[in-house]
N, C-alpha and C positions, 0 to 999 in steps of 0.2 A: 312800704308796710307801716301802718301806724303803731304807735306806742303800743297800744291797750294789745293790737294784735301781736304783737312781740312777744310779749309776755303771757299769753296765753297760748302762744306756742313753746315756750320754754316749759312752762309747767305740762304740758303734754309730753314734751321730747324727756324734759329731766325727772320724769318720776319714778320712783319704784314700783308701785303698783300697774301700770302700765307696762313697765318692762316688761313684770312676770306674764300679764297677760298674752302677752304677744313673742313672748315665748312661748308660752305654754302654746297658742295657734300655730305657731310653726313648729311645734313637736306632733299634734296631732297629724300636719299635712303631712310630713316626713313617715310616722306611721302608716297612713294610707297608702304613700309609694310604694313603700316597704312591703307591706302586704300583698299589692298587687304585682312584686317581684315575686313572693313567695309561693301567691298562686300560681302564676304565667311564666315564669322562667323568664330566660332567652329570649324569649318570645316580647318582650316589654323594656328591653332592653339595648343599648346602642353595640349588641357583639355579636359574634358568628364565627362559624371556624375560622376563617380568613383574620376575626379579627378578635381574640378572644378578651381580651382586654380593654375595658371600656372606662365610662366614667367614673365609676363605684372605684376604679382601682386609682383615679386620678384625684379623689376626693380622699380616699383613704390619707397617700402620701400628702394631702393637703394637711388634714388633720393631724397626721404625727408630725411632720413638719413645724405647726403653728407650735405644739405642743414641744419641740423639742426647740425652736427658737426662745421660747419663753423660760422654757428650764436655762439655758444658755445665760441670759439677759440677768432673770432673776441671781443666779452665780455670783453676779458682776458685785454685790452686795454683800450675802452671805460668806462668799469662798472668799474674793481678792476683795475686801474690806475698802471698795470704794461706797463714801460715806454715801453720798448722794445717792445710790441705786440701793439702798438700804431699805428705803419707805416703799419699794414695789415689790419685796421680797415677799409676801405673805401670799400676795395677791397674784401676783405671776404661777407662784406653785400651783395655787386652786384653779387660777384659769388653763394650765398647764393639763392637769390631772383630768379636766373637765374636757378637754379638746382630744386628751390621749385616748378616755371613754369611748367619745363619740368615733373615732377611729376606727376602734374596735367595732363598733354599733354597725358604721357603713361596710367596714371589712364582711362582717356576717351575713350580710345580707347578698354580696356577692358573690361568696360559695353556693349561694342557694338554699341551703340546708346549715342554719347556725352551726347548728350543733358539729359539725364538720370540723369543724378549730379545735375540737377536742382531740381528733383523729391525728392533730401535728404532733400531739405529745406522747397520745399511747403509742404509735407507731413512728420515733422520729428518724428522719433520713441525716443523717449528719453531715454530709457532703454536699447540701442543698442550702444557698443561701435564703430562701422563706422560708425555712425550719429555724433557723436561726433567726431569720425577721421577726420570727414570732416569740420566742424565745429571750431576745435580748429586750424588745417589747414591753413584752410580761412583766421582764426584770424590773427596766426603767419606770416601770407603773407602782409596782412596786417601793421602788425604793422614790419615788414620790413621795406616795402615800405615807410611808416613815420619816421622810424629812419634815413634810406638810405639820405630822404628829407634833415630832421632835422641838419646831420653832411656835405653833400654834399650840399646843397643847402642852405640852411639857417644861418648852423654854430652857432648854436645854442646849444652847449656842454653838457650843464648842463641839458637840459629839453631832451637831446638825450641820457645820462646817465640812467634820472629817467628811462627812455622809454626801454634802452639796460633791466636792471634788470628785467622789465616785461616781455622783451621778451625771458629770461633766464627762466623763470616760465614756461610762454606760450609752451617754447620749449621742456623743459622737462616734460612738459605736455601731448602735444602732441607725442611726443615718445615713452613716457610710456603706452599709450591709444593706440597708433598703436600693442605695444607689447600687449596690453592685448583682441586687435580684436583676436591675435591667442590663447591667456591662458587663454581665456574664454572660449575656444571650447571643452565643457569636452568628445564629439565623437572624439578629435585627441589626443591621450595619449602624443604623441611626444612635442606638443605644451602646453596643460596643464598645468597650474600654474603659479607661479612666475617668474620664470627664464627667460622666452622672453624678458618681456619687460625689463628687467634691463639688460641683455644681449647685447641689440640692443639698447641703450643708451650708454653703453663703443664701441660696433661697430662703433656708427655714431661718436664719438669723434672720435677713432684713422681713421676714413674715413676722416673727416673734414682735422686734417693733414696732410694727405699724400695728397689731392687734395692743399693743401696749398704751402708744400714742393713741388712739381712738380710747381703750378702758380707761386712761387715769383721764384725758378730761374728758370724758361724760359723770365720772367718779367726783370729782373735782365739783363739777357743776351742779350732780345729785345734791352734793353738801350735805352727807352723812356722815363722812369719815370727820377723826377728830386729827387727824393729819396734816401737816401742813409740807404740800408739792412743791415749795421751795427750800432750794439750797443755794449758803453765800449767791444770795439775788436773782436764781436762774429757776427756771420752772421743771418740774423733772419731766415735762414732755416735749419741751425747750432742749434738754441733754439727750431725750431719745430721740429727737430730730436730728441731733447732727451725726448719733451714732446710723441714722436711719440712711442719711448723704453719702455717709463712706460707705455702707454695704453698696449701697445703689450703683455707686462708681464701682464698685468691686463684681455683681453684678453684669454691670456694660459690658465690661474687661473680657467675662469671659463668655458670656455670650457673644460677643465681638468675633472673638478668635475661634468659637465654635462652627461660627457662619462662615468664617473666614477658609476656615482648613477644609470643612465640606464642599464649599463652594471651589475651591482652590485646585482641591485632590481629584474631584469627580467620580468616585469610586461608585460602583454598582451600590447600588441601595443609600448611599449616603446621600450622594448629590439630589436624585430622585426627591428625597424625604425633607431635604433642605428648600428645595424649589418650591414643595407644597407648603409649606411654611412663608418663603418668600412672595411668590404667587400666585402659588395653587390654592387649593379650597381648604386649606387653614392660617390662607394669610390673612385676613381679618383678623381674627383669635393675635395672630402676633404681632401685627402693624398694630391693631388698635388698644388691647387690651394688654399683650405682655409688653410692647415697644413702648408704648406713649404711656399707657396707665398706668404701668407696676414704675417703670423706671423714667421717663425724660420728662413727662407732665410732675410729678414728686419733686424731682431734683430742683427744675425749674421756681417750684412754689416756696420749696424749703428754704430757695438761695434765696428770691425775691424777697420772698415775706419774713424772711430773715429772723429766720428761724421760733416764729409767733407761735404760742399753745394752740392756737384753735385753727390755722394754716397749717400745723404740723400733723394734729387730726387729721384735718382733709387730706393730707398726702399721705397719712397711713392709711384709709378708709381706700384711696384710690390705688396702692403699693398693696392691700390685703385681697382686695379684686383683680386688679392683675395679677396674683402672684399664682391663684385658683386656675386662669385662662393657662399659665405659663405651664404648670403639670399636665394638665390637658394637652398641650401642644405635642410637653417632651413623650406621653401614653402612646395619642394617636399618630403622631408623625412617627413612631417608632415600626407603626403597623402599616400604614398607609399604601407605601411599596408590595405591589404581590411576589411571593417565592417565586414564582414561574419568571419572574423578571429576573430580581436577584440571582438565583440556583441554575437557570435553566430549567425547560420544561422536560428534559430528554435526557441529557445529561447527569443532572445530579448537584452540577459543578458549575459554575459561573461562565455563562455563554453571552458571547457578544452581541454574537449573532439576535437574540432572544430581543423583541420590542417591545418597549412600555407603549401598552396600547391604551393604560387606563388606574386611575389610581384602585384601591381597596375605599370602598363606603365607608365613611368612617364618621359615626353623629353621637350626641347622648344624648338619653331620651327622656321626656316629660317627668315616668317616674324617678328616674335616677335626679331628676336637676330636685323632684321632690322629697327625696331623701336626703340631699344636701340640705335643704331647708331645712328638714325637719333634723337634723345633726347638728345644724348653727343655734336652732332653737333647743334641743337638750343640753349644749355645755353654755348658753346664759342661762337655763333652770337651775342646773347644776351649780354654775359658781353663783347665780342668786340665793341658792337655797346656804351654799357653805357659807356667805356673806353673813345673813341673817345666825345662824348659829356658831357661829368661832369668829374671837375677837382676833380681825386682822390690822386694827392700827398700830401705830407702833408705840402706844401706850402699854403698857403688857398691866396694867393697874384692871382688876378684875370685878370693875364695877359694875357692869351690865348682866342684870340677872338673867337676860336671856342668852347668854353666850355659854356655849360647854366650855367649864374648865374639864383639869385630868382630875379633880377630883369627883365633879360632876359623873365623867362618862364610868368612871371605876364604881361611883353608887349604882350608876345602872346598870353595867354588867353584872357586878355584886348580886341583883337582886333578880334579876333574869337567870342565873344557874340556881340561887338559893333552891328557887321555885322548880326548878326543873327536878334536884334532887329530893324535895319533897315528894314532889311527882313518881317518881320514881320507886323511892320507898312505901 
C-alpha cells in the first residue's frame, strides 16, 4: 500500500467524527433487532423450552463482565497507587459505566417486556441468586457513577479511593453472584459448582484488557488527549499487554483442567456437554474462536512482538472476540444435553440405561447478533458523548470551556428547580 494511501486510511480509522457516526449506525441496527424481539418474541430468537437461555443472556454476561474487568483494571491506579495505571483511570470508569448500561439494554430486551426488571425489586425473592444479580448490579452502577463524579467532577481523591476499594468488593461480588445464577443450577451438570463463577472473574479481567489495549491506542492515535501513555519509557498498553499474558496463561489453567475433569469423570450431562464443545456442534466456537482467538493466537503475538503498542491492540481486539464466543460456549453447552438424557425419561433420576440420541438445537439468531451490535455501538456513543463533555486527562487545569465542571453542572441544576418552583407557584 502506498504512502498517500496509508494515510488516508489513518484519517478514516482515527477520526472522531467518524467514530460517532458509525456508532451511531450501529445503535440504530441494534434498535431494529430489539424491536423485532419485542414484536415476535421467542419466535426471533435462538430459545425454546428445551433451551431457555440464549444469546441475549450470553451477551448480557459479556457486557458486565467487560464492565466489571475495567472497573478492576482502572482500581490498579486510583485504590493501589500504581503510578503508571493512573492515566487510564478516568477513562476506564466512563467506558466501564458505558458497557454496564448496555448490559442492562441487552438484559431488557430478553425478558421480553422491559419493563419486567422492575418486577425484581417490587416483588424480591431473596434466596434467588438473579435477585441479587440484579441487585448487586444496580449497586455497582451505581457506585460508578459516584466515583466517575468524585474524580471527574469534584476531584475529590481521597473519598474517591475510599469509594474505588468498595467498588472492587461490590464488583467482585457481583461477578461471582452472576457465576453462581449458573452453579447453582444443579439440572445443568455443565454449569454445576464452583468453577463458573471464578472462571468468569479471570474472563472479565483479561476482557477488561484487551477492551483497554484496543481504547488507549486508537486514543493515543486520535491525538486528542493532552496525556502522555508513557511511563519511565514503556507505553501504558505496553503494561496492559503483559498484564493481558498472565491473565491469558491463568485463563489456559483453568480451562485446561475444566476439559480435563469433564472429560476425565464422564459424568451424565458433563462429559456429553464437554464433547460438544470438543467435537460436536460447538466445537468451532471453541477450537477457533475461544482456543486460538481469545487465548493461544494473543499469547503467541504478545510474546513474539514483544510486547509493541499496536501488536498488543491486535491481541486485545482478537482476546475481546474471543472472549464473546467463550460465554456463548459456557450458555449454550450448559443446555445442549437434553433432561431426558441427564434425569431419565421415566425415572426422574439419572438412568443409564437412557441414550443420547441427539444433542438440544442450540443457535443465536440474526436479531440477537443485531442487538449485539447495536449494544457495541451505544457504550462508544456513550463514552464518546462523556469524552466530549468531562475533562478526562490527567490535567485537572479547567481550561476547556466545553468540559462540565462541578461548578458548571450545580449552575444547571440551580436553574432547572429555580424554574420549576416558579412554575409552581
Amino acid at each position: 500500500m502506498s504512502t498517500t494511501k496509508q494515510t488516508k486510511l489513518r484519517k478514516i480509522l482515527f477520526n472522531r467524527r467518524n467514530w460517532l457516526a458509525f456508532a451511531s449506525v450501529l445503535f440504530l441496527i441494534g434498535l431494529a433487532g430489539g424491536l423485532n424481539i419485542l414484536i415476535n418474541g421467542e419466535h426471533v430468537i435462538g430459545t425454546s423450552n428445551k433451551v431457555p437461555w440464549g444469546g441475549l443472556i450470553a451477551f448480557y454476561i459479556y457486557f458486565v463482565g467487560a464492565s466489571a474487568g475495567l472497573a478492576l483494571v482502572a482500581s490498579l491506579g486510583s485504590v493501589f497507587s500504581f503510578n503508571r495505571y493512573e492515566v487510564i483511570g478516568k477513562r476506564s470508569l466512563l467506558a466501564g459505566i458505558a458497557l454496564l448500561i448496555m448490559g442492562f439494554f441487552v438484559l431488557a430486551f430478553e425478558l421480553g417486556r422491559p419493563l419486567n426488571m422492575i418486577y425484581l425489586f417490587v416483588s424480591p425473592n431473596i434466596s434467588s441468586a438473579i435477585f441479587w444479580m440484579g441487585l448487586i448490579y444496580g449497586l455497582l452502577l451505581l457506585l460508578l457513577i459516584v466515583e466517575f463524579y468524585l474524580i471527574v467532577i469534584k476531584q475529590t481523591y481521597k473519598y474517591a479511593a475510599i469509594l474505588g476499594l468498595i467498588v472492587i468488593i461490590v464488583d467482585v461480588a457481583a461477578h461471582s453472584n452472576l457465576g453462581s445464577v449458573f452453579g447453582n443450577v444443579v439440572a445443568r451438570p455443565f454449569w454445576h459448582g464452583p468453577f463458573i463463577p471464578i472462571y468468569l472473574i479471570f474472563l472479565a479481567i483479561l476482557l477488561g484488557l484487551g477492551v483497554l489495549a484496543v481504547m488507549f491506542y486508537i486514543i493515543n492515535k486520535l491525538d486528542y488527549s493532552k496525556d502522555k501513555f508513557v511511563f519511565q519509557n514503556e507505553h501504558i498498553v505496553t503494561g496492559l499487554g503483559k498484564l493481558m499474558a498472565l491473565f491469558i496463561v491463568i485463563a489456559i489453567f483453568f480451562a485446561g483442567w475444566n476439559i480435563y475433569t469433564n472429560f476425565y469423570g464422564q459424568s451424565y450431562g458433563q462429559y456429553e456437554a464437554i464433547m460438544a464443545l470438543l467435537t460436536g456442534p460447538l466445537s468451532f466456537n471453541f477450537w477457533v474462536f475461544e482456543l486460538l482467538m481469545m487465548l493461544l493466537i494473543p499469547l503467541v503475538l504478545l510474546i513474539w512482538k514483544k510486547f509493541d503498542p499496536k501488536w498488543v491492540s491486535i491481541a486485545g481486539l482478537l482476546t475481546v472476540i474471543g472472549n464473546l464466543f467463550a460465554r456463548i460456549n459456557i450458555v449454550l453447552a450448559g443446555q445442549i444435553v437434553p433432561h431426558e438424557y441427564i434425569f431419565g425419561s421415566k425415572t426422574g433420576y439419572v438412568d443409564p440405561y437412557v441414550a443420547l440420541t441427539g444433542y438440544n438445537k442450540v443457535y443465536v439468531s440474526l436479531s440477537e447478533w443485531a442487538l449485539l451490535i447495536g449494544a457495541i455501538g451505544g457504550a462508544i456513543l456513550i463514552y464518546l458523548i462523556g469524552e466530549r463533555l468531562f475533562h478526562l486527562d490527567m490535567d485537572n487545569s479547567k481550561t476547556a470551556d466545553n468540559k462540565i465542571t462541578h461548578e458548571k453542572l450545580k449552575a444547571v441544576f440551580t436553574k432547572i428547580f429555580s424554574k420549576k418552583k416558579k412554575a409552581n407557584a
